[in-house]
C-alpha positions in Angstrom: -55.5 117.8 -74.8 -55.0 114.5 -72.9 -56.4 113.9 -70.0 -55.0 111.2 -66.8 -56.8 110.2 -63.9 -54.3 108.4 -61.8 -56.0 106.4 -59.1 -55.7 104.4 -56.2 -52.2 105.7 -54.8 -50.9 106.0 -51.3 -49.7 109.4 -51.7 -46.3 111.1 -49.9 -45.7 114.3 -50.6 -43.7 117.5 -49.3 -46.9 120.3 -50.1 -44.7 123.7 -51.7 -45.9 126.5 -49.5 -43.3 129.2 -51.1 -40.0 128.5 -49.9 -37.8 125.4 -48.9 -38.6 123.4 -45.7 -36.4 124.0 -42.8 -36.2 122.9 -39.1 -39.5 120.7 -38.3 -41.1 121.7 -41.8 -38.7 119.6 -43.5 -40.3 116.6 -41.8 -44.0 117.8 -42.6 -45.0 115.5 -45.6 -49.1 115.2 -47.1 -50.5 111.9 -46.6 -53.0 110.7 -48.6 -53.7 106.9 -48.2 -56.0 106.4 -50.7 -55.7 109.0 -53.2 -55.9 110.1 -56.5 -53.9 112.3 -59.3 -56.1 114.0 -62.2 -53.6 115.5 -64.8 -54.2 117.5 -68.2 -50.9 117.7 -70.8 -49.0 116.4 -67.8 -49.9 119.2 -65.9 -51.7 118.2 -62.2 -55.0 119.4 -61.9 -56.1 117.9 -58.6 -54.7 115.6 -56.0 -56.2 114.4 -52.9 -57.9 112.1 -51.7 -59.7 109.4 -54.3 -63.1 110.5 -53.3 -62.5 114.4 -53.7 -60.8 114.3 -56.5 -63.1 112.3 -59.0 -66.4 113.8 -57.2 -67.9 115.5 -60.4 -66.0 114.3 -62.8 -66.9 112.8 -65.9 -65.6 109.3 -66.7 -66.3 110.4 -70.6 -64.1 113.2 -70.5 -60.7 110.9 -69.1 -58.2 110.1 -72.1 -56.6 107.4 -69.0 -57.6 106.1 -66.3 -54.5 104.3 -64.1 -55.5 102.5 -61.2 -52.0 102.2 -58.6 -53.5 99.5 -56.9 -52.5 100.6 -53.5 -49.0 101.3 -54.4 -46.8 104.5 -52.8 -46.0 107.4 -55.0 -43.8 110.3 -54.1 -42.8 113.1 -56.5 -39.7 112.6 -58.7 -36.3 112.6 -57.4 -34.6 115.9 -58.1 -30.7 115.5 -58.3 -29.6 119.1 -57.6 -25.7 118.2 -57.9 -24.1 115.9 -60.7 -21.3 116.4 -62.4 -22.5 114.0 -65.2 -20.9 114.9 -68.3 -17.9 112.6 -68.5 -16.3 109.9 -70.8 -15.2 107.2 -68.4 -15.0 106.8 -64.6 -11.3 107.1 -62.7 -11.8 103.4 -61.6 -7.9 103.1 -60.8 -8.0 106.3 -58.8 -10.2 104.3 -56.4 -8.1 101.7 -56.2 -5.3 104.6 -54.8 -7.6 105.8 -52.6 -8.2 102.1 -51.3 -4.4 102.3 -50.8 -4.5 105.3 -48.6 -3.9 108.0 -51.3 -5.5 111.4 -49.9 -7.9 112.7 -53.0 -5.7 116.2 -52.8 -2.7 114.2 -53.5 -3.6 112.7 -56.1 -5.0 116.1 -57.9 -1.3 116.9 -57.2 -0.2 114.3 -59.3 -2.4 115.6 -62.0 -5.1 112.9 -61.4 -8.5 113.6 -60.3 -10.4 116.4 -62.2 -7.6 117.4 -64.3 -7.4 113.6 -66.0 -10.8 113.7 -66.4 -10.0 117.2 -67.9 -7.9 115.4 -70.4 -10.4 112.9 -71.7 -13.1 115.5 -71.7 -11.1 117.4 -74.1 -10.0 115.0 -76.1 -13.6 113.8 -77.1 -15.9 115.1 -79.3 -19.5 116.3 -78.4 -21.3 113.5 -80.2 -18.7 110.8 -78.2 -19.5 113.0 -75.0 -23.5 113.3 -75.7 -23.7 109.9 -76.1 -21.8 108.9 -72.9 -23.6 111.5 -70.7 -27.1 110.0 -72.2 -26.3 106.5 -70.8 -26.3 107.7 -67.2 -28.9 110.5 -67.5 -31.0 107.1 -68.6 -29.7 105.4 -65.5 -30.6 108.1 -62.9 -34.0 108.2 -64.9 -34.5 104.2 -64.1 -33.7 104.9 -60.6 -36.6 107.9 -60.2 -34.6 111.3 -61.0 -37.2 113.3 -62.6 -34.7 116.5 -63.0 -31.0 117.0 -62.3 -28.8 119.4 -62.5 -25.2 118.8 -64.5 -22.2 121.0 -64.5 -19.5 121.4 -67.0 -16.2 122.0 -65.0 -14.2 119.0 -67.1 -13.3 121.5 -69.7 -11.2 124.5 -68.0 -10.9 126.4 -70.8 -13.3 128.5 -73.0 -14.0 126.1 -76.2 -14.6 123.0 -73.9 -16.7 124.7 -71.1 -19.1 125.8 -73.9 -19.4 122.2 -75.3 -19.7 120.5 -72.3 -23.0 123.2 -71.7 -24.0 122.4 -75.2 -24.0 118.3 -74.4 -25.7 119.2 -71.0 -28.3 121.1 -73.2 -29.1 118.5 -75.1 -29.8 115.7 -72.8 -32.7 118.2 -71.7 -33.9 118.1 -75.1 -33.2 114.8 -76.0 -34.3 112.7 -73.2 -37.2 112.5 -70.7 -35.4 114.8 -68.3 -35.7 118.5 -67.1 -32.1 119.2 -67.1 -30.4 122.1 -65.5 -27.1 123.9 -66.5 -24.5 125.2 -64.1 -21.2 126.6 -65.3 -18.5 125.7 -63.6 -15.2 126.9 -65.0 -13.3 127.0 -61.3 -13.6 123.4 -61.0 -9.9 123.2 -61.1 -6.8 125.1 -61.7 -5.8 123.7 -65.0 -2.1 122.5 -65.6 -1.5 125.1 -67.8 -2.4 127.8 -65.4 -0.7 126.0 -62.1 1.6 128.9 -61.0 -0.6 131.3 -62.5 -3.6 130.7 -60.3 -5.2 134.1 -60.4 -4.8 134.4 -63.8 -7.0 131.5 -64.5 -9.1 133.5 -62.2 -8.9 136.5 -64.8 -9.7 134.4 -67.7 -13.0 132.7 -65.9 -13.9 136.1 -65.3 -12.7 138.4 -68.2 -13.5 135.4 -71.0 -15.7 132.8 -69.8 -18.0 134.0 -67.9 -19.7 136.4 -70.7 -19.5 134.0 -73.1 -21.2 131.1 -70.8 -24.1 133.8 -70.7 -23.8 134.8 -74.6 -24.2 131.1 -74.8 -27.6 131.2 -72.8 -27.6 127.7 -71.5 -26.1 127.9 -67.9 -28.3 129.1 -64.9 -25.8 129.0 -62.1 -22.2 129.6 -62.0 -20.5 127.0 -58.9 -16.9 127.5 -57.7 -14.8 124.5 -55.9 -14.0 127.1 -53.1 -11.5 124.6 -51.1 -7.2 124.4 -49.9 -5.2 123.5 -53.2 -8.4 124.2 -55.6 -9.4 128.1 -55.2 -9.7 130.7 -52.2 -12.6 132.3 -50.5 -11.5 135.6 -51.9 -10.7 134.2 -55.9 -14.7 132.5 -55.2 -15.7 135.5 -54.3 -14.3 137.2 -57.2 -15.9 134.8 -59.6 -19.3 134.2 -57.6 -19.8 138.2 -58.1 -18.6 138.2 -61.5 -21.3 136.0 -62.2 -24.3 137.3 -60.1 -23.6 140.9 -62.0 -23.4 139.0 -65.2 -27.4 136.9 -64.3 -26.1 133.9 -63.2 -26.7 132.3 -60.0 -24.2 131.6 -57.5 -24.0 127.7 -55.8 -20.6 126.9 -54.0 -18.6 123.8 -53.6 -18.0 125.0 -50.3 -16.0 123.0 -47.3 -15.8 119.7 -48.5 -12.3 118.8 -46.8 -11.0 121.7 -45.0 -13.5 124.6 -43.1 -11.8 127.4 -45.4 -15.2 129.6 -44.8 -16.9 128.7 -47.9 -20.5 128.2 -46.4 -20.2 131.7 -44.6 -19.3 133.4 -48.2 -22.0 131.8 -49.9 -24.3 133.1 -47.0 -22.9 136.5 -47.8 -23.3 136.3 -51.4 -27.0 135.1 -51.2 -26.3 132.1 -53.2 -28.9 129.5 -53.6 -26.7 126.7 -52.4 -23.8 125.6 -50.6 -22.6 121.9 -51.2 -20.8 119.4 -49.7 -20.1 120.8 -46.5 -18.6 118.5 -44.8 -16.2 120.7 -42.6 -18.5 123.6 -42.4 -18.3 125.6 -39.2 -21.7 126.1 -36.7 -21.1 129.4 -37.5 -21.5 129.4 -41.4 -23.9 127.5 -41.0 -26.0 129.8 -38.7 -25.3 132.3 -41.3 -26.7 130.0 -43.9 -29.8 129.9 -41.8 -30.1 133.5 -41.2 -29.5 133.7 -45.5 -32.0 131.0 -46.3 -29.1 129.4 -48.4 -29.6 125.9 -49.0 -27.3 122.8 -47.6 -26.9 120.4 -50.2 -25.7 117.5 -49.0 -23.9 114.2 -50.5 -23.5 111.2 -48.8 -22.5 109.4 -51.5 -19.6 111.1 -51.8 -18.5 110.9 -48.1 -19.3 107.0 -48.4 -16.9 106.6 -51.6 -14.2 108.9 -49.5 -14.8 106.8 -46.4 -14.6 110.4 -44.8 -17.0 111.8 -41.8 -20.5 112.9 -43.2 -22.1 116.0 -43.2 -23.5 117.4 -40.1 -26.7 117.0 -41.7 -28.7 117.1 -38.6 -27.1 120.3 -36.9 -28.1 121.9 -40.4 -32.2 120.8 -39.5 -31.8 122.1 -35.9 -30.2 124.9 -36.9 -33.0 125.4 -39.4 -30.7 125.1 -43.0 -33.0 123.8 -45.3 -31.2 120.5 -46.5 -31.3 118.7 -49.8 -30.1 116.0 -50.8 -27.8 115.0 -54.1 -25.2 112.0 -55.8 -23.0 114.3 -56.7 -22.2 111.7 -59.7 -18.8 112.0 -61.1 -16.3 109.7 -62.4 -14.0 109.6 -59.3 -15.8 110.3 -55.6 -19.4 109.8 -56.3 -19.6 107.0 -59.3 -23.4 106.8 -58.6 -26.5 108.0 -60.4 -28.6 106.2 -57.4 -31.3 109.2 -55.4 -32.5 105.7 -53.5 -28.7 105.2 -52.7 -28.2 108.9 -51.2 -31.7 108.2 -49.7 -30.5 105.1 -47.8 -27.4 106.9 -46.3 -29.0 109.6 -45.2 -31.7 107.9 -43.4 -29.7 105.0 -41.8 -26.5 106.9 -41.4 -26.8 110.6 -41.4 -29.9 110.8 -38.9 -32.4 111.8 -41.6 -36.2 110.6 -40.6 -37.8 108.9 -43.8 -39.7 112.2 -44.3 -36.6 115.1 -43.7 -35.0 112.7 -46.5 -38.2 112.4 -49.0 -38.4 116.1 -48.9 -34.6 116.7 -48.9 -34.3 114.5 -52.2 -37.3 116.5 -53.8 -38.8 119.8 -52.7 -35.5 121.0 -51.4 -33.5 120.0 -53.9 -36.5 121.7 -56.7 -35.6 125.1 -54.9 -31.9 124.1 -55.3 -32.2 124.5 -58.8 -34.9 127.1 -58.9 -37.2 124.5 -60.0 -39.8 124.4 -57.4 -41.9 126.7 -58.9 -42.6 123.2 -61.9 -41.4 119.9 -60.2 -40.7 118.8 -56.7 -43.9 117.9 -54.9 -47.2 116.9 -56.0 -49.6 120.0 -56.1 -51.8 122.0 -58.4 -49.9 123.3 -61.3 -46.9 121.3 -61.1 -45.9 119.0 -63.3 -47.3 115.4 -62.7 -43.8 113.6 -62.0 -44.3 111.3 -60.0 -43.2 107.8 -58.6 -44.6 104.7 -58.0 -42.7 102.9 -55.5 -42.5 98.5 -54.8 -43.4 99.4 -51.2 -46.1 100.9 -48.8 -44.7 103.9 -48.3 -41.4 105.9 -48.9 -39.4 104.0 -46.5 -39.1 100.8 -48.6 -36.7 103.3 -50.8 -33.8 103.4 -47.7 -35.1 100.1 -46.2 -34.6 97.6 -49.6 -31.2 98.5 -49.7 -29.0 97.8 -53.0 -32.2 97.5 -55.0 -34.0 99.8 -57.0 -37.3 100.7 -55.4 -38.9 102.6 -58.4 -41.7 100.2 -60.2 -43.0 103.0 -62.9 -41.2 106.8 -63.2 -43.7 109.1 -64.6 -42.6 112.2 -66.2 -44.8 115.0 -66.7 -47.9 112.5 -67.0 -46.0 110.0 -69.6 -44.4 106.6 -68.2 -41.3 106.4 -69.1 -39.3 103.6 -67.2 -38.4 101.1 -66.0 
């Protein structure tokens, strides 16, 4: 049993009362200027204030003593959307969209997902394992204590099962907590382009109880959009899955308002993301549902399109969180302190709405608060220590990375 007094710490924190922080709550951080963090097998124990926390204890009975020296630390980022399992980024696709190529155009020309589809394929798993490592490593230098990762580059049965299998793996195989969403209606595949609905069969009649034979995916996640799939075949799928134990997030409204946020309101989901186009409406009904927004900037920055109506969602009381939504053609970023910047000096996120956004939120994104997230009694002690006084040097020391030391469940890991 190892035990880790971590000392000396300006202290930011979301504190988990139950549920996600909405409206003024999301704003609501614990301050502790000069605290301290007393952890057993990476497990918190106390945290507090310096003083409270060490009254009694026994200097004898510490494996570690750390002193921060004043520094900030803030929870670990959670990355509640990635899309990280890929060979190689569609660098030249960029380039098209540079040129004025819409993104739905070029997923008409087979581009997009469905080359990355291709690749994805084409590789094997220890090829695919390997180049999914390199970024989980790089989110991991840049403060993302858990992520979640979604297959979706396979489209059929064989590959959707290896790509969970890679996805797997990195949780076992690297510092990471690592969360599996299934995500077979990423994309109508070419072989199933005027056969929509029966790709819809086969997510539902094949894939779907195998993914949960397979027992690694926790969610299933639809691209509910015009061109990709309807509200009705995501509804179709989402409820095949929720009867089948998986739970339901939603791609939903990312270029057109097609009604996706209002049908994961009505199907409970966890999450809606993207949400750029989303209706008031929808998203009172989110509100009323306690679904949570996930936003990504990042991805609205590489589109050069509008960003989400972020703030409307806090007023209207959403809970918001915050993700890269990494992938190899919109979002070609495994940087939380990036997403963190653009929400705060672009989106009209206060330092705090963002902190908790990018880590208690996104926790109950994933259905993760209950271990990681915030830094209280019986979580796990992942934890940051920033190069700054507080967790505004993370949006205000912009194109650097503000992480000095990532701490994973007690255990320093990088950079």
């Amino acid at each position: 049993m190892i035990t880790k007094l971590f000392r000396n710490a300006a202290i930011h924190t979301p504190v988990d009362t139950g549920k996600p922080k909405a409206g003024p709550d999301q704003g609501m951080l614990r301050v502790v200027d000069r605290g301290a963090l007393l952890c057993r097998n990476g497990i918190i124990e106390a945290v507090g204030p310096e003083d409270a926390v060490m009254k009694g204890l026994n200097p004898r009975h510490l494996d570690i003593e750390v002193d921060l020296q004043g520094r900030c630390v803030i929870p670990g980022f959670v990355d509640p959307h990635t899309h990280l399992c890929f060979v190689a980024p569609r660098e030249r696709e960029f380039s098209m969209r540079l040129q004025g190529v819409e993104y739905l155009e070029i997923l008409r020309q087979g581009g997009g997902i469905l080359s990355t589809v291709k690749s994805v394929r084409e590789t094997d798993e220890g090829a695919l394992f390997e180049a999914t490592r390199r970024r989980a490593l790089a989110a991991l230098r840049l403060g993302t204590t858990t992520m979640e990762i979604k297959s979706g580059y396979g489209l059929e049965t064989a590959t959707e099962l290896k790509m969970l299998r890679v996805i797997q793996r990195l949780g076992r195989e690297t510092p990471l907590d690592v969360v599996a969403t299934f995500l077979g209606a990423h994309a109508v595949p070419e072989e199933y382009r005027d056969r929509p609905d029966a790709y819809v069969d086969l997510v539902i009649e094949e894939m779907i109880p195998q993914v949960v034979h397979q027992g690694i995916a926790r969610f299933c996640d639809v691209f509910c959009e015009k061109g990709v799939f309807s509200v009705e075949q995501a509804r179709r799928i989402l409820q095949a899955a929720q009867k089948a134990g998986l739970g339901a997030k939603l791609h939903a409204d990312e270029v057109h308002d097609l009604g996706g946020a209002g049908l994961a309101a009505e199907l409970g989901a966890v999450s809606a993301e993207h949400l750029l186009a989303s209706s008031e409406e929808n998203l009172r009904a989110m509100a009323r549902s306690g679904t949570i927004a996930v936003v990504l900037p990042a991805t609205a920055y590489s589109l050069r399109k509008p960003f989400a109506k972020a703030r409307t969602m806090m007023d209207l009381e959403v809970p918001v969180a915050l993700a890269t939504d990494a992938n190899p053609g919109s979002s070609y970023t495994e940087s939380m302190p990036f997403v963190f910047g653009l929400a705060v000096l672009l989106m009209g996120f206060s330092v705090q709405e963002a902190l908790t956004a990018a880590t208690l939120n996104a926790a109950y994104a994933l259905g993760a608060a209950p271990r990681v997230g915030s830094l209280d009694v019986g979580k796990q002690a992942d934890f940051l220590v920033l190069d700054g006084e507080t967790p505004a040097i993370v949006a205000f020391h912009a194109g650097s990375n503000p992480v000095l030391e990532v701490y994973k469940k007690g255990e320093r890991h990088m950079p």
